[in-house]
C-alpha positions as CSV (number, residue, x, y, z in Angstrom):
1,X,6.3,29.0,-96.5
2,X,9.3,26.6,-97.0
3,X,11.6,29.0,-94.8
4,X,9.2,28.6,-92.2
5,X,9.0,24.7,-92.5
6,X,12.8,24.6,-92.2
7,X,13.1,26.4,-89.0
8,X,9.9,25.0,-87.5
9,X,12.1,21.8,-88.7
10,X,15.5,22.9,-87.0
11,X,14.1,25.2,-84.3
12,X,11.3,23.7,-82.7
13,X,8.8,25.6,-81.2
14,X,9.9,28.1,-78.1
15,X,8.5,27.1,-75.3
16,X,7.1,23.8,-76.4
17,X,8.4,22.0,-73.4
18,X,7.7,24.0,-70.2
19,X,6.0,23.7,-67.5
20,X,3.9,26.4,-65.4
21,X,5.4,25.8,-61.7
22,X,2.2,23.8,-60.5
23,X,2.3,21.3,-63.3
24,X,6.4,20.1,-62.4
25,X,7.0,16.5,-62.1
26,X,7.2,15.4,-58.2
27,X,10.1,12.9,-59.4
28,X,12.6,12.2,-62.2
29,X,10.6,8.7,-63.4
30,X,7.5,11.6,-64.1
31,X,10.0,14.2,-65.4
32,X,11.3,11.5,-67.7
33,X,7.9,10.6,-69.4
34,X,6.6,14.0,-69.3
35,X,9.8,15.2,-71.2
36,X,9.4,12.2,-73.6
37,X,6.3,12.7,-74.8
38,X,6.9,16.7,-75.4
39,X,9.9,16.0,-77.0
40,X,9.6,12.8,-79.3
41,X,9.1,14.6,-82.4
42,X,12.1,16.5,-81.0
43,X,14.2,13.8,-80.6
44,X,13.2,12.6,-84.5
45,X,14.0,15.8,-86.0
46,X,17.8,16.1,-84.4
47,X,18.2,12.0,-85.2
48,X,17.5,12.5,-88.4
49,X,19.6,15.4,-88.9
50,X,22.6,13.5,-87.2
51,X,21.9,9.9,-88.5
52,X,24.5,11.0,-91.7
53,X,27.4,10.8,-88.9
54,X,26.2,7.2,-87.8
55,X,25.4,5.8,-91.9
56,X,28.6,4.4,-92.1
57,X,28.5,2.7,-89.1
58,X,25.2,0.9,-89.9
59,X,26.1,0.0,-93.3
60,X,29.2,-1.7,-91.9
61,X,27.1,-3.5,-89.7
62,X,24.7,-4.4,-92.2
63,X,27.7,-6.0,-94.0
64,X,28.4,-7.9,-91.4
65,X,24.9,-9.2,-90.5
66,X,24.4,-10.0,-94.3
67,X,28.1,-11.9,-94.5
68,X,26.4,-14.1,-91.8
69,X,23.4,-14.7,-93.0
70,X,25.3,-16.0,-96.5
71,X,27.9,-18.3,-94.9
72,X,24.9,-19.7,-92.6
73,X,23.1,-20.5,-95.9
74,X,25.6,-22.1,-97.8
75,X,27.0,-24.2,-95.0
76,X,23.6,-25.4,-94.3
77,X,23.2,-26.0,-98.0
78,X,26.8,-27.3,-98.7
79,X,26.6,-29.7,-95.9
80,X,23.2,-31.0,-97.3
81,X,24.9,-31.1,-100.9
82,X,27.4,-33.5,-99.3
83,X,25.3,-35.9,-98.0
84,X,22.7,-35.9,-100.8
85,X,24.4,-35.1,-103.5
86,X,21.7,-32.9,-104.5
87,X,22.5,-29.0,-105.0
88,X,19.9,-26.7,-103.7
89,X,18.9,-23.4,-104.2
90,X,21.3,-21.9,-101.4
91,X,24.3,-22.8,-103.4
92,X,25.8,-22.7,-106.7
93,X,28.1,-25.2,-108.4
94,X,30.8,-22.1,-108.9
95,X,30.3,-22.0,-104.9
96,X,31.3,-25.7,-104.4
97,X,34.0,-25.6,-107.0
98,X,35.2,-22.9,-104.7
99,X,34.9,-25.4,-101.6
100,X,36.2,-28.3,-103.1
101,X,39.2,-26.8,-103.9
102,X,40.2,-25.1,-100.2
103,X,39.5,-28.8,-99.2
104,X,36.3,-28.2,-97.7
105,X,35.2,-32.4,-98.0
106,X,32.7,-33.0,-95.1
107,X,30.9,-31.6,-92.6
108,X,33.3,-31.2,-89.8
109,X,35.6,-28.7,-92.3
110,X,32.7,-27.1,-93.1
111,X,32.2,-26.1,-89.7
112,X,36.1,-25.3,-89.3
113,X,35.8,-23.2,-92.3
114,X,32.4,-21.3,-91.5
115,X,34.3,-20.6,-88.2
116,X,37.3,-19.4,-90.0
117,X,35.2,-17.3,-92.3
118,X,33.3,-15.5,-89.5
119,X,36.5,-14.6,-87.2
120,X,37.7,-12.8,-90.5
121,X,34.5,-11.5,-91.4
122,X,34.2,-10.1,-87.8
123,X,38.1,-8.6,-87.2
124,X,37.7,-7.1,-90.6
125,X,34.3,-5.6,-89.9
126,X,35.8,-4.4,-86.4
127,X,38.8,-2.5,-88.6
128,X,36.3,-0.8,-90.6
129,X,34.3,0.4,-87.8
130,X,37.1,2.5,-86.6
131,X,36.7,5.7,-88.9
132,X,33.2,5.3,-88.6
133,X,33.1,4.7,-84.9
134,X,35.6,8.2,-84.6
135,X,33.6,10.7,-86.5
136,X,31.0,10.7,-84.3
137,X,32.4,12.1,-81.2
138,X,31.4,15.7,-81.9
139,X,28.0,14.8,-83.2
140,X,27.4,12.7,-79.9
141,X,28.6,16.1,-77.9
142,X,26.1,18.2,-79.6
143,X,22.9,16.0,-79.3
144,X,24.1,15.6,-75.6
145,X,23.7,19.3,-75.3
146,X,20.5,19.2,-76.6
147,X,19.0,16.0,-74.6
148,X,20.6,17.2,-71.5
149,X,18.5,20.6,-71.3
150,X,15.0,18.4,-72.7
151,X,15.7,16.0,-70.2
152,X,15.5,18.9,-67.2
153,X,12.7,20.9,-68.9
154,X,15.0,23.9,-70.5
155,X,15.1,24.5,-73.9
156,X,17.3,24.3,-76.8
157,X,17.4,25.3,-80.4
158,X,18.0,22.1,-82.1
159,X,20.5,23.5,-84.8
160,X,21.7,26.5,-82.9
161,X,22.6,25.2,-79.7
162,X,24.0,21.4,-81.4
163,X,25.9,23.6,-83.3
164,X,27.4,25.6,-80.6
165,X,27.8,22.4,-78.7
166,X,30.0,20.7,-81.6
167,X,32.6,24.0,-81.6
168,X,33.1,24.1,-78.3
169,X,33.5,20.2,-76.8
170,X,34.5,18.8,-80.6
171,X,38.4,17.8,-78.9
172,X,36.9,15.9,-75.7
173,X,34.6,14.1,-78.4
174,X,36.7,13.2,-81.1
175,X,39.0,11.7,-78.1
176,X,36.5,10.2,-76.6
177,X,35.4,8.6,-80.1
178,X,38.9,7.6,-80.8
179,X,39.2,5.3,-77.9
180,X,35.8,4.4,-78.5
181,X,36.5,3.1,-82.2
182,X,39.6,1.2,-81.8
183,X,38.5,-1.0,-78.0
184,X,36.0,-3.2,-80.2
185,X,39.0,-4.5,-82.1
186,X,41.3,-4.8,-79.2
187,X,38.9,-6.6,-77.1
188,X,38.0,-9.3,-79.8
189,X,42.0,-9.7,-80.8
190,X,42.2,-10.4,-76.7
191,X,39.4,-12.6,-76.3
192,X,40.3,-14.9,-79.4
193,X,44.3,-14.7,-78.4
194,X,44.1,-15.2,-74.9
195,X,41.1,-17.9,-75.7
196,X,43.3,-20.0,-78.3
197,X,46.5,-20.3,-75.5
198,X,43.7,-21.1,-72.5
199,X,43.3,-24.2,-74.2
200,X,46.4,-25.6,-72.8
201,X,46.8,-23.3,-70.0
202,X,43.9,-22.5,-68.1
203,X,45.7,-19.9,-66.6
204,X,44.8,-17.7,-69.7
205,X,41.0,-17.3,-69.0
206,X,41.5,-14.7,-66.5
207,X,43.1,-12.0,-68.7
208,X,40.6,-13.4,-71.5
209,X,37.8,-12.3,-69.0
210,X,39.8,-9.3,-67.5
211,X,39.9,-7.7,-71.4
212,X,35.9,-8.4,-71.3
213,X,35.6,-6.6,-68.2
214,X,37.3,-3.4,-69.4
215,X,35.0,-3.6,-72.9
216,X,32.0,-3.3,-70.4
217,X,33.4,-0.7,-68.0
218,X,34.1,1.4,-70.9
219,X,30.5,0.9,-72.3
220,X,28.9,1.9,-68.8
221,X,31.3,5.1,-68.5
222,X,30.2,6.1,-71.8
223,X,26.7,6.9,-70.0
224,X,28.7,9.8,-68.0
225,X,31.1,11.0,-70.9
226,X,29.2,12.9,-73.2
227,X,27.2,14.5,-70.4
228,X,29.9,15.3,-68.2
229,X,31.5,16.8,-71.1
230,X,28.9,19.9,-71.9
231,X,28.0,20.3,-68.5
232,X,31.5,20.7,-67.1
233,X,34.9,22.4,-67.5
234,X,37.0,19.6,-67.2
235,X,40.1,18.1,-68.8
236,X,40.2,14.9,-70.7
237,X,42.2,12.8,-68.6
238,X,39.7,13.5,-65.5
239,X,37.1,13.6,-67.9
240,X,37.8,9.5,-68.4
241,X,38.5,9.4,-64.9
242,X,35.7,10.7,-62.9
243,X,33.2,8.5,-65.7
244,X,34.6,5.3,-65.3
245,X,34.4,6.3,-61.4
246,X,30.4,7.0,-61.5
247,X,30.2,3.9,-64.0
248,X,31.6,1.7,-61.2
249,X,29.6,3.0,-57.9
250,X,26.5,3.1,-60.0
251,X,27.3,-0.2,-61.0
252,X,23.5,-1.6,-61.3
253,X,21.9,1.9,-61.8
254,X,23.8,2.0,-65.5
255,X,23.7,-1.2,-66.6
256,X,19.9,-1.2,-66.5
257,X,20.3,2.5,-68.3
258,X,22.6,0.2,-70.9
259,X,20.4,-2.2,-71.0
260,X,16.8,-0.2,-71.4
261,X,18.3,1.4,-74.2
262,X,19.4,-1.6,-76.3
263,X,16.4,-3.4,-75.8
264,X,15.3,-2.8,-79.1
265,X,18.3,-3.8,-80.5
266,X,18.2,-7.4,-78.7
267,X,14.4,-7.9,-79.5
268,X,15.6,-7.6,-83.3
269,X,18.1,-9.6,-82.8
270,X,16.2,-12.7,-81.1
271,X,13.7,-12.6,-84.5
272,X,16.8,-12.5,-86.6
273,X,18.3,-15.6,-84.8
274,X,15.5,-17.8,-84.6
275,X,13.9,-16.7,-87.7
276,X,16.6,-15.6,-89.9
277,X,14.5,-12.8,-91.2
278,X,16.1,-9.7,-93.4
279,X,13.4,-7.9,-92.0
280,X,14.0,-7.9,-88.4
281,X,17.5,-6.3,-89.8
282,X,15.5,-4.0,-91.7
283,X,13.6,-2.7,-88.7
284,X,16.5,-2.6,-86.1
285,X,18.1,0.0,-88.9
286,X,15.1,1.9,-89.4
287,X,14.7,2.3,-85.9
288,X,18.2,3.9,-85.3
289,X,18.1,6.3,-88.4
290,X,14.6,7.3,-87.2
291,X,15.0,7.8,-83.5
292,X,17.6,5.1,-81.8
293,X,20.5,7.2,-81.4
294,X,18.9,10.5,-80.3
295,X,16.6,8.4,-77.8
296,X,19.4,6.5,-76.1
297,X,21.0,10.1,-75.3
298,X,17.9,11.5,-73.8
299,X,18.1,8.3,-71.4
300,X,21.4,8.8,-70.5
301,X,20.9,12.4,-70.0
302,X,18.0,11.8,-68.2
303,X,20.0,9.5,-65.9
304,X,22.7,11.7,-65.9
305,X,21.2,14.4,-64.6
306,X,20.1,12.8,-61.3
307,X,23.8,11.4,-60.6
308,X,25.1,14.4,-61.5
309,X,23.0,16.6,-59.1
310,X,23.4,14.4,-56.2
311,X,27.3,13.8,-56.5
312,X,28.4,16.8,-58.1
313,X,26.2,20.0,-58.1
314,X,24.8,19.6,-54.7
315,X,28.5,20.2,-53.5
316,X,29.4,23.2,-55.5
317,X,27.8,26.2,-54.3
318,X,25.8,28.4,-56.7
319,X,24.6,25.5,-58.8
320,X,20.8,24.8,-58.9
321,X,19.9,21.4,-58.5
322,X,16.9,19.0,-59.3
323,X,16.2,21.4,-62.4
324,X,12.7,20.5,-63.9
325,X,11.2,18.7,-60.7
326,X,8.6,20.7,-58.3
327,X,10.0,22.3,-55.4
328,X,8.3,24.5,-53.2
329,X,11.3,26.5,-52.4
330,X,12.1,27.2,-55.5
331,X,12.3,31.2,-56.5
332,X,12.4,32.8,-59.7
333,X,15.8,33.4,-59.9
334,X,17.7,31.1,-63.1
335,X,21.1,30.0,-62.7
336,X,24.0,30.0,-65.1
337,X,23.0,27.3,-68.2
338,X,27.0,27.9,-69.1
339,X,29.4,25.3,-68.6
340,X,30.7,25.3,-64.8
341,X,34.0,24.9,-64.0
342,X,35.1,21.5,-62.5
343,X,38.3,20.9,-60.7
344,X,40.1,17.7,-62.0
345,X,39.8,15.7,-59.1
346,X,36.4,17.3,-57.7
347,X,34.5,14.4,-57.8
348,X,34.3,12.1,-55.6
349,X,33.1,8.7,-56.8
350,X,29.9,7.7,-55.7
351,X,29.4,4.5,-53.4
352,X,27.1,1.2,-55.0
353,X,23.6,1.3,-53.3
């Protein structure tokens, strides 16, 4: 009985997710709800048994969030302390002795220290995301994989085919990861450089805003990556290339795929700010080990798969097209599921609509 639980747990159900030719969605918006609601208990079971790879990642960020929530309280406190006289509960007198002594005498060094203490909080909690930020390049391969067949109504053996997926596009991940993990820390050493020497040269503003720009065109082009990467032969270098391509002449299109898919993520945050609750944090992270990251693939791969078939597959011959949706042409005959081989420069980047 338990060996059956386990692969009903890994190996889904056969079949679960398809549809008799009559029932197909008419459009990808129906496709993508259909496919949702077959596959949610899907896209649980795989989170959970990938969330390991992302722990360290949300403990760090945890740290970070907590660090915050501490200097907030005892600058709030401290300040109150120094015009009072009067210590509260949100600081202790080994915390003042503390203050007192890195000269911390009013409330304007408060603020210069809280500031201080933040930019060092936030560099050192950008180092640390690095290793945890570069392990999970395969994992994000192999639950592409899987999202990208639930997304077009095929299906995949959750541990089988992730599996599979992880051997064979483990390289292009952990690369892809590796760039991934060390940008956040570039970006903010940039933006706090360049911001410090704009404030006598205004001049300095428009690299400040040109290393912001790259941080977001790398975000969007991370939409394409891990999809392009196990549905295409291609090397790495045109691998970045041809994403950061679609990322720009789909422009709008992927920053509202971005944005859909960190909306839970903002809603906790706006509690968090205005309310300063632990348990806003507390349901963001639930919400990632549970389903976030599994659920933010099968968007993008949902996305993906659209872009993909208009710019890419509809110009190679012998690659089926608009897999999932109704089609009255459509025969019997199944195409390839394989990898198919892409040229480096084969694509040619889509124009903004």
């Amino acid at each position: 009985m338990f060996g059956r639980m386990m692969n009903s747990f890994y190996y889904g159900k056969s079949g679960k997710g398809d549809f008799k030719k009559e029932d197909l969605p008419e459009n990808r918006w129906q496709l993508f709800w259909e496919m949702l609601r077959v596959r949610i208990s899907g896209l649980c079971r795989l989170n959970l048994m990938t969330v390991l790879a992302w722990l360290p990642t949300i403990i760090v960020i945890a740290r970070l969030f907590l660090s915050i929530i501490s200097i907030t309280v005892v600058s709030g406190a401290y300040t109150e302390y120094l015009a009072t006289g009067v210590i509260s509960e949100g600081i202790s007198e080994t915390q003042i002795a503390a203050l007192q002594e890195a000269g911390v005498n009013d409330a304007v060094s408060m603020s210069a220290y809280t500031s201080e203490f933040l930019m060092v909080t936030v560099s050192q909690t950008l180092l640390y995301l690095i290793p945890c930020i570069l392990i999970t390049g395969p994992i994000q391969a192999g639950v592409a994989h899987i999202t990208r067949n639930w997304a077009r109504d095929e299906h995949a053996f959750i541990w089988s085919d992730f599996k599979d997926a992880v051997k064979e596009n483990w390289k292009q991940g952990l690369g892809v990861s590796a760039i991934t993990s060390v940008l956040p820390l570039l970006i903010y050493t940039g933006y706090q450089t360049y911001g410090q020497m704009g404030v006598n040269n205004k001049f300095f503003i428009l690299p400040q805003m040109l290393v912001i720009t790259l941080g977001l065109v790398w975000a969007l082009a991370l939409t394409f990556m891990y999809p392009m990467m196990v549905c295409y032969d291609v090397k790495f270098g045109a691998l970045i290339k041809n994403s950061i391509m679609m990322a720009i002449g789909r422009l709008p299109q992927t920053a509202v795929m971005r944005l859909a898919t960190l909306l839970p993520s903002l809603v906790c945050l706006v509690i968090f700010y205005f309310t300063s609750s632990i348990y806003a944090l507390l349901a963001w992270g639930a919400y990632y080990i549970i389903l976030g990251f599994t659920f933010a693939r099968f968007v993008f791969a949902s996305y993906t798969n659209g872009v993909f078939d208009r710019f890419i597959n509809a110009h190679m011959e012998g690659v089926e097209i608009n897999r999932g949706l109704a089609d009255p042409e459509d025969d019997d005959d199944e195409e390839d599921e394989g990898n198919v081989n892409l040229p480096d420069d084969s694509v040619t980047p889509p124009t903004a609509e």
